[in-house]
C-alpha positions in Angstrom: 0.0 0.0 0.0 1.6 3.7 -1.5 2.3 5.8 1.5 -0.3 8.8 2.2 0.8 11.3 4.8 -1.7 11.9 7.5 -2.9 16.0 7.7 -1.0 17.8 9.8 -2.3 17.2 13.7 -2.1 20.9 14.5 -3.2 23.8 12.7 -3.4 27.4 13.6 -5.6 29.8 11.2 -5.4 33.3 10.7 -8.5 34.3 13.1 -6.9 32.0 16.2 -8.8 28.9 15.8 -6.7 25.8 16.6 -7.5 22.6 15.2 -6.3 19.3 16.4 -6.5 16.0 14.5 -5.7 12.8 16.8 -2.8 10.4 15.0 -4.5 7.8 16.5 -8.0 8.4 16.0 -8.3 10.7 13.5 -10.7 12.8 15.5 -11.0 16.6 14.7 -11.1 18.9 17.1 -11.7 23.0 17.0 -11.1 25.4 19.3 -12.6 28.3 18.4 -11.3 31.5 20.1 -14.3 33.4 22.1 -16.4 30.1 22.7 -16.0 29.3 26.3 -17.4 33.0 27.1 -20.9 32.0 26.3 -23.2 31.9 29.6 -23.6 28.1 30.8 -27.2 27.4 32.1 -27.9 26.5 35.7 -30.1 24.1 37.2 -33.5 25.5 38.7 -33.5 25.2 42.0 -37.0 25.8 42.9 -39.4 23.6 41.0 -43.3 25.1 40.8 -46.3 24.6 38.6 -46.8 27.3 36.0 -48.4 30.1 36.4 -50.4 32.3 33.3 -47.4 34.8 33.3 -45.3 32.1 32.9 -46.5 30.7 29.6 -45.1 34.6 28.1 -42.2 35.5 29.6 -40.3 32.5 31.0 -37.7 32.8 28.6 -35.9 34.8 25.9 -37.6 33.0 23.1 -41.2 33.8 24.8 -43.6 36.0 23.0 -43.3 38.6 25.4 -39.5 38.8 25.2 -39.1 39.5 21.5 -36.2 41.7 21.7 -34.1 39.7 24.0 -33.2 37.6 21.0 -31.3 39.0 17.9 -32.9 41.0 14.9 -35.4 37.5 13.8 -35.1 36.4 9.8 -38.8 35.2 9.6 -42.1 34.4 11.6 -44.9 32.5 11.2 -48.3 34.2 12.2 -51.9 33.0 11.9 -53.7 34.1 9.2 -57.7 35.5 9.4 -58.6 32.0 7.6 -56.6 29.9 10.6 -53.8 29.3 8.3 -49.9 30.2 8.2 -48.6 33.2 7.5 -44.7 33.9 6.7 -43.6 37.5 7.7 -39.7 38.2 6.9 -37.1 41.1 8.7 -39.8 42.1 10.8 -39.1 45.6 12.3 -38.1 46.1 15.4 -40.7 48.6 15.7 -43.5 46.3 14.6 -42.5 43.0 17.0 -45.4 42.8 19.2 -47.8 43.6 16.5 -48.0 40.4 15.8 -47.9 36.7 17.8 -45.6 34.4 16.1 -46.2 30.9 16.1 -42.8 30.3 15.1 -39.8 32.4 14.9 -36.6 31.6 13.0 -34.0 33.8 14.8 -29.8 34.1 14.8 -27.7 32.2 17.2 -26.2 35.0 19.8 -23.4 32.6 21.5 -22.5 31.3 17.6 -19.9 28.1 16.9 -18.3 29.8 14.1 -18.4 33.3 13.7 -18.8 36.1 10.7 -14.9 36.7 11.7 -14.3 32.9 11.1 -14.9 32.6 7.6 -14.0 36.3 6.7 -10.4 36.3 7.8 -9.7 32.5 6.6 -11.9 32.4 4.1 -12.5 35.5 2.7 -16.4 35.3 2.8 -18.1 38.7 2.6 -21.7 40.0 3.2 -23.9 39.1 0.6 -25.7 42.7 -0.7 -29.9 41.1 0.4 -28.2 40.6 4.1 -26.6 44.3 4.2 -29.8 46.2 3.0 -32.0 44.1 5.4 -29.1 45.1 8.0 -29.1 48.5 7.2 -33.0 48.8 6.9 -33.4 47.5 10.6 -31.1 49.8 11.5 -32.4 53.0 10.1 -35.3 52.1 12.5 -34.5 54.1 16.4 -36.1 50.9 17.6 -33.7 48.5 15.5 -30.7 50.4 17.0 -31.8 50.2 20.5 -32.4 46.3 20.0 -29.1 45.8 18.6 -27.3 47.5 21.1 -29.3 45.6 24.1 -28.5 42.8 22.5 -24.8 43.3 22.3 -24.5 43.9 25.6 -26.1 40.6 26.2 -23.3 39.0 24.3 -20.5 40.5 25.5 -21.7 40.7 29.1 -19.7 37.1 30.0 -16.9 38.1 27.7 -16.0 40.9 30.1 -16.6 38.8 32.8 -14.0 36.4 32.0 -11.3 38.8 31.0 -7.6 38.8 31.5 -7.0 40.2 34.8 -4.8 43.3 34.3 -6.6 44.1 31.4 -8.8 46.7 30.4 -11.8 46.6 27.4 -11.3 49.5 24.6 -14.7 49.7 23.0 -15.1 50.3 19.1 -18.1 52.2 17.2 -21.6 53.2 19.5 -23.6 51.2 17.1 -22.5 47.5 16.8 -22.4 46.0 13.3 -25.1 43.1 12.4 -23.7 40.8 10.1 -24.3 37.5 8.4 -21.9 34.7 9.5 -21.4 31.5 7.1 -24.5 29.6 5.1 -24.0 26.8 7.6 -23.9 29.0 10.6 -26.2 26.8 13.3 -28.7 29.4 14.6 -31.4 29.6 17.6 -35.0 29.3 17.4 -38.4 28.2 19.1 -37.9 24.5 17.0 -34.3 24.5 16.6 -34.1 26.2 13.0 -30.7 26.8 11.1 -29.9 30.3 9.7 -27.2 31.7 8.1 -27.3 35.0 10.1 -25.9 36.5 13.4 -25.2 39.1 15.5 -21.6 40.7 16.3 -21.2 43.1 18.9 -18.6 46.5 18.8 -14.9 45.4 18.4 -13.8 45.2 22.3 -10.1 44.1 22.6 -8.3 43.8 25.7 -5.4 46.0 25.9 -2.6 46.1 28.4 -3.3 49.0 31.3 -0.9 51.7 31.7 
């Protein structure tokens, strides 16, 4: 049998993900830089029946916590004849004018970031995902939800940060930007999308 050199068992790429291939195994393993930061859930520790109130606002992906998720892609909404009803890029504006029976929304804590595929891949925003970005944002509403949303997302990132660090912020606004086509994504029945949300550039730089 013609020899075939294994692939190399450690690579580095440009945006600081590490993968690891075993020699033994052959199992793949990434480590994508940022990933750990994302908030770990916690048991509850006080079980109780459910109460009305309950049934709206128990989570982030309940109808009367809309904009604790990021900007949504697409909804479904009863129609007057009792069927289905897709509504896409709602506006922030117009969330709550409507109940969604299903929502099809980006993944906040992402595997594989817009940064991922841009700087080792050279992906770039496709021109339907930057108008629908920039329409949501010309909305007072849209900017307010972005923004609370960042926050959200980098809330354990400054949490966990280097001690003798400090956080330089970047632009007021954050950017919203698509990440890859197979970017996993967040939703009331586990949808994929190929959307996300990134936050103001925020590096930790060394204190005087």
């Amino acid at each position: 049998m013609p020899y075939s050199p294994s692939a190399e068992p450690l690579t580095r790429l440009a945006d600081g993900t590490v993968k690891q291939i075993s020699p033994f195994t052959g199992t793949e393993v990434w480590t994508v830089p940022g990933r750990a930061n994302r908030p770990i859930s916690h048991p509850v520790a006080e079980v109780r029946p459910l109460e009305e109130a309950d049934r709206t606002h128990s989570c982030a992906f309940c109808s009367a916590r809309y904009l604790e998720t990021p900007p949504e892609k697409a909804r479904l909404v009863r129609g007057a004849d009792g069927g289905f009803e897709r509504l896409d890029a709602v506006a922030a504006s117009a969330l709550f004018d409507t109940v969604a029976e299903f929502r099809r929304v980006p993944n906040l804590f992402e595997i594989l970031s817009f940064d991922y595929w841009h700087i080792n891949h050279g992906y770039e925003i496709p021109d339907a995902a930057r108008e629908r970005m920039e329409a949501y944002l010309a909305d007072p509403a849209g900017v307010e939800h972005v923004e609370r949303v960042a926050r959200t997302s980098w809330r354990p990132r400054a949490r966990t940060r280097t001690p003798g660090t400090r956080w330089t912020s970047g632009p007021a606004t954050p950017s919203w930007r698509p990440s890859s086509p197979g970017a996993m994504t967040s939703s009331s029945a586990g949808a994929t999308s190929p959307t996300t949300l990134t936050t103001p550039r925020a590096w930790p730089a060394r204190g005087r």
